[in-house]
C-alpha positions in Angstrom: -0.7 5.7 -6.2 -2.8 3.0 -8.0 -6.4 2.9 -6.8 -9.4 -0.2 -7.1 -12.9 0.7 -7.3 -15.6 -1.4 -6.9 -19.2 -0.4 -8.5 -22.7 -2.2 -9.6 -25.5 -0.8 -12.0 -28.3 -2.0 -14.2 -27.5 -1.5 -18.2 -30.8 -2.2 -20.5 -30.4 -2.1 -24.2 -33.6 -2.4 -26.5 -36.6 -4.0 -25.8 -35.7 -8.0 -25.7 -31.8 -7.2 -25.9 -28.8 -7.7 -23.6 -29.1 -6.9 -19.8 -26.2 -5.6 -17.6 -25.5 -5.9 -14.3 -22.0 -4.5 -13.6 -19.6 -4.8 -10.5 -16.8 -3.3 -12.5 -12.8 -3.1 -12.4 -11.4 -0.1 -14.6 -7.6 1.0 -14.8 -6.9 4.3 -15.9 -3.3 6.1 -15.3 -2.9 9.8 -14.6 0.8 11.0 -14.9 2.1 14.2 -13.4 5.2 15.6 -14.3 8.0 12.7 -15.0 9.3 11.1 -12.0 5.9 12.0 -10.1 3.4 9.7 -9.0 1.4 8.0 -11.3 -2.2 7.0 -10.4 -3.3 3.8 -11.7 -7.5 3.8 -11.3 -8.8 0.0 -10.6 -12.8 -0.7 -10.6 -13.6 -4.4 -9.5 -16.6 -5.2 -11.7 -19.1 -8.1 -12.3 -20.7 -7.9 -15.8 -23.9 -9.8 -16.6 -24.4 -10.5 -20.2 -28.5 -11.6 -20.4 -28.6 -12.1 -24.1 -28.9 -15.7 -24.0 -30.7 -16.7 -20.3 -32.9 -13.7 -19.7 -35.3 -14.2 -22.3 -37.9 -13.6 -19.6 -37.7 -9.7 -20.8 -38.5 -10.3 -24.2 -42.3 -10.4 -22.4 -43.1 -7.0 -22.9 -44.9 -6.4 -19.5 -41.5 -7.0 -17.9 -39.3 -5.0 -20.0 -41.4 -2.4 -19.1 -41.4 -2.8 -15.4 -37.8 -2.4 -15.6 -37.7 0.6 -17.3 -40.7 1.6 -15.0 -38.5 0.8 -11.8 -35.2 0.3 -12.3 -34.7 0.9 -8.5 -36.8 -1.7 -7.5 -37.1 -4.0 -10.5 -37.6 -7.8 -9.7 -37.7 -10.9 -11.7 -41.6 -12.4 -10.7 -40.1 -15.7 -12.0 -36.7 -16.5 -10.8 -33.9 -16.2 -13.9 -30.8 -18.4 -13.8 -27.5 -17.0 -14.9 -24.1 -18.5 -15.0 -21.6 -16.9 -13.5 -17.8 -16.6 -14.5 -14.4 -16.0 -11.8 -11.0 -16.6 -10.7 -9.9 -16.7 -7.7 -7.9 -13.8 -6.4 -8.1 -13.3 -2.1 -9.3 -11.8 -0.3 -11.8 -10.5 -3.2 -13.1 -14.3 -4.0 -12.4 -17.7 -2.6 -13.1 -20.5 -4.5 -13.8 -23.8 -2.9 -14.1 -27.1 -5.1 -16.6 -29.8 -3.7 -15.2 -33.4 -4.7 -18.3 -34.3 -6.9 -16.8 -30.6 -9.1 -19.2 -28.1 -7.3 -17.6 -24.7 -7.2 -18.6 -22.6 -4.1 -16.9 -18.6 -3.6 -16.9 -16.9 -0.8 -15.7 -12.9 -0.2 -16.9 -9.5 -0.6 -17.6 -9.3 -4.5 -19.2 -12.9 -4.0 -21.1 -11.2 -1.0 -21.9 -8.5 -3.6 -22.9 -10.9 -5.9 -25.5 -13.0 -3.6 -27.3 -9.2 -2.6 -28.1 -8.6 -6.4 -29.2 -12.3 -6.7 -31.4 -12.0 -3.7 -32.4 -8.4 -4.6 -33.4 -9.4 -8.7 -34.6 -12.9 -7.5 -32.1 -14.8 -9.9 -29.9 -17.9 -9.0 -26.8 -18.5 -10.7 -24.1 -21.3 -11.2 -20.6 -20.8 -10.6 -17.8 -21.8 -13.7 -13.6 -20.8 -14.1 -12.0 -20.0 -17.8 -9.3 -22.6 -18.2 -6.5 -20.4 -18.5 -7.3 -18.9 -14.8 -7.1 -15.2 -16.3 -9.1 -11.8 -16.5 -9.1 -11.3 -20.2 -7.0 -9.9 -23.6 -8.1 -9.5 -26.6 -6.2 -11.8 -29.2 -5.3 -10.9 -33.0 -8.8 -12.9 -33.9 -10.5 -10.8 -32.2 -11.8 -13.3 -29.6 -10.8 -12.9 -26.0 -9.5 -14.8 -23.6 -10.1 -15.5 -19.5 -13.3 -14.6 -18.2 -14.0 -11.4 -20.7 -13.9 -14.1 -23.0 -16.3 -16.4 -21.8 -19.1 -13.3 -21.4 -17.8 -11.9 -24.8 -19.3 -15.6 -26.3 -22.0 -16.2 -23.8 -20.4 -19.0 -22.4 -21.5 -16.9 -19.0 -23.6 -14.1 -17.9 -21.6 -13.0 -15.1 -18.0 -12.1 -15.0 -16.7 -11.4 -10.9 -14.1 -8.9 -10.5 -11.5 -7.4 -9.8 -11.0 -6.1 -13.4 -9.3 -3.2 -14.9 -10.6 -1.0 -17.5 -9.2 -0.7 -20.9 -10.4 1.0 -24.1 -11.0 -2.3 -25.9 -12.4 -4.0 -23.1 -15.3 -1.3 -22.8 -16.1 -2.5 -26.4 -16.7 -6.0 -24.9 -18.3 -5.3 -21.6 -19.5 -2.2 -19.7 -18.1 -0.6 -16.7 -20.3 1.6 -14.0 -19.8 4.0 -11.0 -17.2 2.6 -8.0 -18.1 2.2 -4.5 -14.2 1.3 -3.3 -10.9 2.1 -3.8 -7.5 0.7 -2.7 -3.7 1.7 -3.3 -1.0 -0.1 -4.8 1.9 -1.7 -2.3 5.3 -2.8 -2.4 5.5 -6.3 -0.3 8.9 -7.4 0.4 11.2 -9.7 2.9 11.9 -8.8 6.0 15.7 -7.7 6.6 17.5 -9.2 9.4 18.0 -7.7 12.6 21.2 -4.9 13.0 23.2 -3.8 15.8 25.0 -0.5 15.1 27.6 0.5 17.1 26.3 4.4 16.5 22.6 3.2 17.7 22.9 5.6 20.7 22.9 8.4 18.8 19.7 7.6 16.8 17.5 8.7 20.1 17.6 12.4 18.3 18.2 13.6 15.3 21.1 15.4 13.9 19.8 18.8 14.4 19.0 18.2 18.0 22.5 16.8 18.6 23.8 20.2 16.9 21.9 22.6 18.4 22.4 20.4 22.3 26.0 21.4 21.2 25.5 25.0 20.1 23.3 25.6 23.4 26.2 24.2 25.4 28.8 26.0 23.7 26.9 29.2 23.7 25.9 28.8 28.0 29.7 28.3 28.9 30.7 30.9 27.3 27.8 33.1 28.1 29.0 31.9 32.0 32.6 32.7 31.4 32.3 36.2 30.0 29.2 37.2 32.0 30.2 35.4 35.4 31.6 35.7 38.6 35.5 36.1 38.7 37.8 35.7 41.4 39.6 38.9 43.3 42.7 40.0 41.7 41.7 38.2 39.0 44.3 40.7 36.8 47.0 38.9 38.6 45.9 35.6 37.2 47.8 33.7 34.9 46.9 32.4 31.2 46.8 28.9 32.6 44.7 30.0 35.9 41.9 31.6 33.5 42.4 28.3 31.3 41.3 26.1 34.2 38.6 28.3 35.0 37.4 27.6 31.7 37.9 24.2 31.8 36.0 24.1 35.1 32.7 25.5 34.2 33.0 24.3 30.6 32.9 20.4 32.9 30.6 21.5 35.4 28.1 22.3 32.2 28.9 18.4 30.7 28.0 17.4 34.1 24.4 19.2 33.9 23.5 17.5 30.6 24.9 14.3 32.2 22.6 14.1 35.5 25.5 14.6 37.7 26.3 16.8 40.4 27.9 20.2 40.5 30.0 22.5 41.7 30.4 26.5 41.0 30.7 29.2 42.8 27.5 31.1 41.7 26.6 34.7 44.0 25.0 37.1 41.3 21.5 36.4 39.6 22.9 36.4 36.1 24.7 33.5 36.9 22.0 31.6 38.4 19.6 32.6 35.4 22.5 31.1 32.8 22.9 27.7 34.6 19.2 27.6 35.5 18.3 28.1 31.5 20.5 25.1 30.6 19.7 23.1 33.7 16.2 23.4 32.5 17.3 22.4 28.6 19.3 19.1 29.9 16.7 18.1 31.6 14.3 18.3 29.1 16.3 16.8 26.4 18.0 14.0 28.3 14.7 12.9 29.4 13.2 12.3 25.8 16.5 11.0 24.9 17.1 8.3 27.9 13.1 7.3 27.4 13.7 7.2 23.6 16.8 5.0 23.8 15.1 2.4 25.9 12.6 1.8 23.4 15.2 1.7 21.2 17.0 -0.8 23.1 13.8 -3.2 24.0 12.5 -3.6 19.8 15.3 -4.8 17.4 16.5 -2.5 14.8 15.0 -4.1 11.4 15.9 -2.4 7.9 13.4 -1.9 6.0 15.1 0.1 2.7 12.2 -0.2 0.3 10.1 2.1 0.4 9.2 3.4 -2.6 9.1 2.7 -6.1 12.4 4.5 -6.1 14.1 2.7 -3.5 13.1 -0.6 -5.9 14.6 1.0 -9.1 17.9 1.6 -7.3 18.5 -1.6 -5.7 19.7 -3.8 -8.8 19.6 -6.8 -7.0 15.7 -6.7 -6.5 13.5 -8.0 -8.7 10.0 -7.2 -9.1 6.7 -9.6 -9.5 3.8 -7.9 -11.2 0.5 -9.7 -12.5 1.1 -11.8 -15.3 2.2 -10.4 -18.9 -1.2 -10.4 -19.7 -3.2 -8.8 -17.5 -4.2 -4.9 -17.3 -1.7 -3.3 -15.3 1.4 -4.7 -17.3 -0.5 -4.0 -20.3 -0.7 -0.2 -18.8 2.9 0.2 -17.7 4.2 -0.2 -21.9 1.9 3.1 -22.1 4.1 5.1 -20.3 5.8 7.7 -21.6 7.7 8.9 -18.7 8.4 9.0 -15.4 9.1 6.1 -12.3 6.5 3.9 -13.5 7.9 3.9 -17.0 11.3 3.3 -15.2 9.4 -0.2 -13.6 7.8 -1.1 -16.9 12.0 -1.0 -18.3 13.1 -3.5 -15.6 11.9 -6.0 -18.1 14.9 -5.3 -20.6 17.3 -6.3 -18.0 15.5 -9.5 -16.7 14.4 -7.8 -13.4 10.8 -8.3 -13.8 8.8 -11.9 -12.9 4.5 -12.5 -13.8 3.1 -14.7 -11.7 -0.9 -15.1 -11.3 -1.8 -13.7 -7.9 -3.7 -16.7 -7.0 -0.1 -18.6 -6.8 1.1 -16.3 -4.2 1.3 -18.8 -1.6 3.3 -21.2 -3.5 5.3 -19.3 -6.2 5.5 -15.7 -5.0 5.8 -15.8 -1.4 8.9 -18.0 -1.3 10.9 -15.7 -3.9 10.1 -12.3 -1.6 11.0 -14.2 1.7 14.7 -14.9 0.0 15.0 -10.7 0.2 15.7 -10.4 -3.2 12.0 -10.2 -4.5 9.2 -7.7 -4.1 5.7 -7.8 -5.1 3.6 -5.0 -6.0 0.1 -5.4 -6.0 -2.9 -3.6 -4.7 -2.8 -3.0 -0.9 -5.9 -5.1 0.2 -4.3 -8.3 -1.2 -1.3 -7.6 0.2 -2.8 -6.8 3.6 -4.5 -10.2 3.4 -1.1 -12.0 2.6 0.2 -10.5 5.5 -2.7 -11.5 7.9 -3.0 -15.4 5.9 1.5 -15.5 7.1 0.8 -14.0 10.7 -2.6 -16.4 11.2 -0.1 -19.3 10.3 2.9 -18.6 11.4 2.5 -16.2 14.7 4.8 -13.6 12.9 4.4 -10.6 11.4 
């Protein structure tokens, strides 16, 4: 289970230093026992780096306000920041004007234009060239949009992000306010028609004890019931079709058919009025169950789990590119499924792709079944809803 956190806060160093505001993405992983679920912790952040355009609180009487108020602190003059993102639905949209004006539009850019409003500070939207989050490079410069904060090329840096120890000595990270999970998306499989489909109405216990329970109220009517005059001068094959007879008349119960037995003492009655009750109930859930059965095609859906992907060696899997936090995380892991994933690489079986490009480089591999994407589940959900909106199927 991977979770994505969301969080804003106010960091103040000394007087006239850097101001933080912080919408933050952090990644941690918490492994159980191996082959147990791993949690993967994600915080989308936005991290405002003040250094260089807030000079406003080197003015003493300011500085001290915020530290005075740091619930209700606002700018008396209005600050301009520049603010740094990629886009990554549904958590920003980016729109490009054709004079170059960059709009976004979302909930972290929602998030975004409440602290503007609420510190009275306008800001100006920019995109690192490379279209990533941010790693740290042997120089020890950064790339993506960690990068352009980390040179004050920008003030603000819009999440999601993921947390990592070296990234906490670039920027800082603050409480969450949401979480989301990590899913498998993959292709639809194509519709079946099993020839056994009418037993799936019930499962196999069902089906053995409905056999046990008629079993068990022949014989129960055979020993315990009514038996003919003289029946010591029967022979073998007269008490066979006796047998026989009630063993049918009992198939015909469960079948919704009509009877016939010659029933005089209560015991009887009580045995065939116990499993006339029992068919009834059970072949009414089953005939209601197999019509619904009947009206929705049978779909397969065989991945599951991050199991069910490690098994099937003809799937391969499409993370976030090399780059980014969560592969990063998975070469961590000592043990378990998720260390199992992070392998896949050694045999080929594992594809990065930004997940801005779903549309036109992911999408198309997972339709042709032999693709899945894992990525967090509100992304996913909006992929899902983009393909129904467009093509009127889920």
């Amino acid at each position: 289970m991977v979770v994505v956190t969301v969080c804003v806060s106010l960091v103040v160093d000394t007087p006239g230093s850097i101001v933080m505001v912080v919408v933050m993405v952090c990644v941690s992983v918490v492994v159980d026992t191996p082959g147990s679920i791993v949690m993967v912790l994600v915080f989308v952040s936005v991290v405002i780096d003040a250094s260089k355009h807030l000079e406003v609180l080197e003015d003493p009487d300011v500085y001290q306000d915020l530290l005075a108020n740091p619930s209700t602190f606002r700018f008396k003059q209005s600050v301009s920041l520049i603010v740094s993102g990629v886009e990554w639905k549904p958590h920003l949209d980016f729109e490009k004007s054709p004079d170059g004006h960059l709009t976004v539009q979302g909930p972290v850019a929602n998030l975004l234009n409440m602290v503007a409003a609420s510190l009275n500070f306008t800001y100006s939207l920019v995109t690192p060239e490379d279209q990533t989050w941010g790693r740290k490079l042997p120089d020890g410069n950064w790339t993506g949009m960690v990068g352009q904060v980390f040179r004050q090329e920008a003030d603000i840096a819009l999440g999601p992000f993921a947390q990592s120890v070296e990234r906490r000595q670039a920027v800082d990270y603050t409480q969450s306010f949401f979480f989301d999970g990590r899913t498998i998306i993959a292709g639809k499989g194509r519709p079946e028609i099993d020839p056994w489909s009418f037993m799936l109405p019930l499962q196999p216990p069902v089906w053995v004890a409905l056999l046990v329970g008629l079993v068990v109220a022949w014989l129960s009517l055979v020993v315990m019931g009514h038996n003919p005059k003289d029946s010591s001068q029967l022979t073998s094959a007269s008490h066979f079709m006796r047998a026989s007879h009630l063993l049918f008349q009992h198939l015909r119960i469960i079948l919704r058919q009509d009877v016939s037995m010659n029933i005089t003492r209560g015991q009887e009655m009580v045995l065939v009025g116990g499993w006339v009750v029992v068919s009834v109930v059970v072949t009414c859930s089953y005939s209601g169950t197999l019509v619904s059965l009947l009206a929705v095609r049978h779909v397969p859906q065989p991945l599951q789990t991050i199991r069910d992907v490690l098994d099937a060696t003809h799937i391969t899997v499409v993370l976030e590119g090399a780059n980014t936090i969560v592969p990063l995380t998975l070469t961590k892991i000592k043990a378990g499924e998720l260390k199992e994933l992070n392998d896949l690489k050694f045999s080929g079986r594992i594809k990065y792709k930004n997940p801005a490009l779903f549309k036109k480089e992911v999408e198309p591999l997972v339709l042709q079944g032999d693709h899945v994407q894992i990525d967090n589940t509100l992304t996913i959900n909006s992929h899902i809803d983009s393909g129904f909106a467009t093509t009127s199927k889920s």
